[in-house]
C-alpha positions, 0 to 999 in steps of 0.5 A, a space after each residue: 178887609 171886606 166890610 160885610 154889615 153893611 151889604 147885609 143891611 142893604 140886603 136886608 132892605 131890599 128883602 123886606 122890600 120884596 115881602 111887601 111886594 108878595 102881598 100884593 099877588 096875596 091880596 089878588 088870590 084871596 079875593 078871588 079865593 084862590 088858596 095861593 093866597 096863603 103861599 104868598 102870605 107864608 112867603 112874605 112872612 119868611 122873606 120880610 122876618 129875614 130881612 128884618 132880622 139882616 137890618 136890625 143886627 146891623 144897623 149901627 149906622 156909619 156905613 161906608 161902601 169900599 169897591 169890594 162892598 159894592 161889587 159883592 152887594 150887587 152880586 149878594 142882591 140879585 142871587 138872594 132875591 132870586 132866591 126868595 122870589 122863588 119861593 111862591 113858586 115852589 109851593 104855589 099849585 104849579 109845584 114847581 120843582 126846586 130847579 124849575 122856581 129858581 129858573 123861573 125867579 131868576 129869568 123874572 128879576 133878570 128880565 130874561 122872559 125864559 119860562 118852564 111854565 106850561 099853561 098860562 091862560 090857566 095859572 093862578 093870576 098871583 103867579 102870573 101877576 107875581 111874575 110880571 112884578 119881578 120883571 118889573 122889579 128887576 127892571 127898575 133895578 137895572 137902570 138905577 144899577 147901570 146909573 149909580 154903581 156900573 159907572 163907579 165900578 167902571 164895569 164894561 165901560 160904564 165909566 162913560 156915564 158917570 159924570 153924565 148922570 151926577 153932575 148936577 148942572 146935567 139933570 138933578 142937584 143929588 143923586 138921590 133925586 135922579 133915582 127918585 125922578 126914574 122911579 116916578 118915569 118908570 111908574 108914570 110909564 108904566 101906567 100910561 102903557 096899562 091905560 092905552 092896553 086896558 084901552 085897546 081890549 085887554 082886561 084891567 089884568 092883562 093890561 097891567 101885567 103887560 105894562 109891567 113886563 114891557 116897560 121892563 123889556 122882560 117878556 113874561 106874558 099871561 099866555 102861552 102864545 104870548 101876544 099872538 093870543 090877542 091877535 090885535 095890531 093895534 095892541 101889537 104896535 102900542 107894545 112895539 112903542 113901549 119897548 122901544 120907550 123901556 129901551 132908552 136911557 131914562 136919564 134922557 126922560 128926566 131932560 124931557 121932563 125938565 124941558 129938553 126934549 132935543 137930547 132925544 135926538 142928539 144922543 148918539 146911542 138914541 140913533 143908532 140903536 133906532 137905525 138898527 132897529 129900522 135896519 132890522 125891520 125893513 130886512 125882516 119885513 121885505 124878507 117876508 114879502 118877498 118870498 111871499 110869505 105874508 103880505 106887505 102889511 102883515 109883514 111891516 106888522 109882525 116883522 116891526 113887533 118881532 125885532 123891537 121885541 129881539 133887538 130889545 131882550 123882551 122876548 114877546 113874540 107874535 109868531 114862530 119867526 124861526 120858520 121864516 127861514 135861515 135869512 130872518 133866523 140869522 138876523 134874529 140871532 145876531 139881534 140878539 146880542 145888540 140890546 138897547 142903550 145904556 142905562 135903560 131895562 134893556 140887555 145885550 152888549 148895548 149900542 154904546 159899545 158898538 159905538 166905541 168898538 167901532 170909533 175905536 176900529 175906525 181910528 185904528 185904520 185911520 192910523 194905518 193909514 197915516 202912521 204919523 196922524 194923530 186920531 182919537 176915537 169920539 162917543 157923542 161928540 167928546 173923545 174917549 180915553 184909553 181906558 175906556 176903550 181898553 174896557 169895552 173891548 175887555 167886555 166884549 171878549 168876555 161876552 162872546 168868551 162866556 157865550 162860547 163856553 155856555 154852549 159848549 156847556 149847555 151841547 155837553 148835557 145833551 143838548 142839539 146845536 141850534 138849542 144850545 147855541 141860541 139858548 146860550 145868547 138867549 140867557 147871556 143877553 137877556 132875551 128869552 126865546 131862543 130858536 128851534 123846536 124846545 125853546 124856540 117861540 113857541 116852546 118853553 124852557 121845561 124838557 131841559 136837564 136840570 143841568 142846563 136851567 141852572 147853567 142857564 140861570 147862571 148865563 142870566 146872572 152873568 148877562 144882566 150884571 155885566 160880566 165883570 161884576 161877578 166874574 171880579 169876585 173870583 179872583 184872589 185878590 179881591 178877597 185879600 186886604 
């Protein structure tokens, strides 16, 4: 049987978590006198009197976490606090429909960057600050995730990681203290990127607001033009170099920090996700060039801003890439799905299955080649095992499977095929924009059905849990003894 106290006490944690951090856009808006202020207050009180109450009728102690348990917590966790989280948006002066705040919450904790709101340069900075603090929430939250529970789980080959990130001559003596030590990266990242922004021209705010969301590779800006709003190259660079940060295995920082910088380089998934991404530019930007389109440095510019912030699911964009014909329009797409490394803020599929897709691949050829041949696929230097291999390949199909039938969804309420198609990758890999004229880079997320944001919502759910986390919980048998 299922063990349900102590998932609603962690729940309730995490709630009164969330509380505290409403107070924080409250603060905001009452100093500059905005009457939000009281929204967010009345929506700190319900949230934390709810999660109080969760931790103090189940708090008897002696809790021991089954598989079950931690596969309905991680489930539990991310739809409640999409739910709550939605509140000041329903009653902030957007007036939000029910439909648009659930869509806006859950694209924020998700860190999918997809928006219904129209009118950003002139929200109330509370929202705008409450939406970058759900991206950067649920940014921390998928790394210590993908670190402690996906590994456990052995969710889409996450398994690979395990011994990685616990073994204690590896990086910490305790779990607890790898936890501790991301939060303290992720922070000490984050203020150094509002440090460099505040630097660069933008206000304190913007400042602030961006660090968040692109340390968190969430994309959610303070203006409808996102980053083309501050036409800067410099600020355009220095955010290209912090997503590219948010996407790397925070593990490999805690090496850093310890002085050993040289896993850096000799992570495998490090280099291959850089040499995509360089790939990606250098097709992008001499696409550009060539038909004359921009010239060779605006190109190198827009293109390396553009792909980090695709490849990477942050969705910033500098300028309507999906006018730049079918060649960039493809690559953008297919860019998509990549994502960064495992155990980072970064969506997608991730470059660590590519690797074992293609290990795996190659040393079927190889056996086709030499029937009697022993071959074994290799990650980072160390063979894989079956199960591993079984496991990525089980991902992979559920991916473009519920991709598949997202935009089948998604074209049944009406929608064209690009919108359908693209918003389809868009919400299962985290990314944001998708292409055409609705929700292409300039558009927002706000004249669609009803039906199709909250199909959406739940295509963010499914791509940020990884697919099997949720999808297990339909089975019969996970609720059977």
């Amino acid at each position: 049987m299922i063990e349900f106290r102590p998932v609603v006490f962690v729940l309730g944690v995490l709630l009164s978590i969330l509380a505290v951090a409403m107070i924080i856009p409250a603060v905001v808006d009452a100093m500059i006198g905005h009457s939000d202020w009281q929204v967010f207050a009345a929506a700190a009180a319900a949230t934390l009197f709810v999660g109080v109450a969760m931790v103090l009728t189940t708090r008897s102690g002696g809790f021991v976490f089954s598989l079950r348990e931690a596969f309905l917590l991680t489930n539990l966790a991310w739809l409640i606090i999409a739910v709550f989280g939605a509140l000041p948006f329903a009653f902030s002066e957007l007036d939000l429909s029910v439909t648009d705040a659930f869509f806006e919450s859950m694209s924020g904790i998700t860190t999918t960057g997809a928006t219904v709101i129209v009118g950003l340069d002139f929200a109330p900075p509370g929202i705008l600050l409450w939406r970058a603090i759900l991206q950067w929430l649920g940014g921390i939250g998928i790394i210590v995730m993908a670190i402690s529970i996906l590994p456990i789980l052995r969710v889409g080959g996450m398994q690979l990681f395990r011994v990685e990130a616990f073994e204690t001559d590896k990086v910490l003596p305790r779990a607890a203290q790898i936890a501790g030590g991301i939060v303290i990266v992720y922070l000490a990242l984050t203020a150094i990127a509002a440090m460099v922004l505040w630097a660069l021209g933008m206000t304190g705010f913007e400042a602030i607001a961006h660090a968040m969301t692109s340390i968190a590779t969430g994309g959610f800006s303070t203006s409808d033009r996102s980053l083309a709003h501050f036409d800067s190259a410099a600020i355009d660079w220095s955010i290209s170099l912090f997503m590219i940060l948010g996407s790397l295995p925070f593990v490999l920082y805690l090496r850093l920090v310890r002085g050993n910088p040289g896993y850096f380089l000799r992570d495998s998934q490090v280099r291959w996700m850089l040499a995509i991404m360089a790939a990606g530019v250098f097709a992008v930007a001499f696409w550009l060039w060539w038909t004359g389109t921009m010239t060779p440095g605006s190109s190198l510019r827009y293109a390396t801003f553009n792909v980090i912030s695709i490849m990477t699911g942050t969705g910033y964009t500098t300028a309507a890439f999906d006018t730049w014909g079918g060649f960039v329009m493809a690559i953008m797409f297919t860019l998509m799905f990549v994502g960064g490394c495992a155990g980072s803020t970064t969506c997608g599929i991730k470059i660590f299955r590519f690797q074992v897709l293609y290990a795996t691949a190659l040393t079927q050829m190889k056996r086709l080649l030499q029937p009697h041949g022993v071959f074994f696929p290799y990650y980072n230097n160390r063979p894989v095992s079956e199960s591993v291999s079984a496991s990525v390949m089980a991902f992979f199909f559920l991916f473009i499977a519920s991709f598949g039938f997202l935009a089948m969804g998604l074209g049944m309420f009406g929608l064209d095929f690009v919108t359908a198609v693209s918003g389809a990758a868009s919400a299962i890999a985290n990314v944001g924009p998708g292409l055409g004229d609705i929700i292409g880079p300039n558009g927002t997320y706000r004249l669609l059905p009803e039906e199709a944001k909250w199909l959406l919502a739940i295509g963010m759910l499914l791509g940020r849990l990884e697919l099997f986390t949720i999808l297990v919980l339909f089975m019969p048998m996970f609720w059977r003894g």
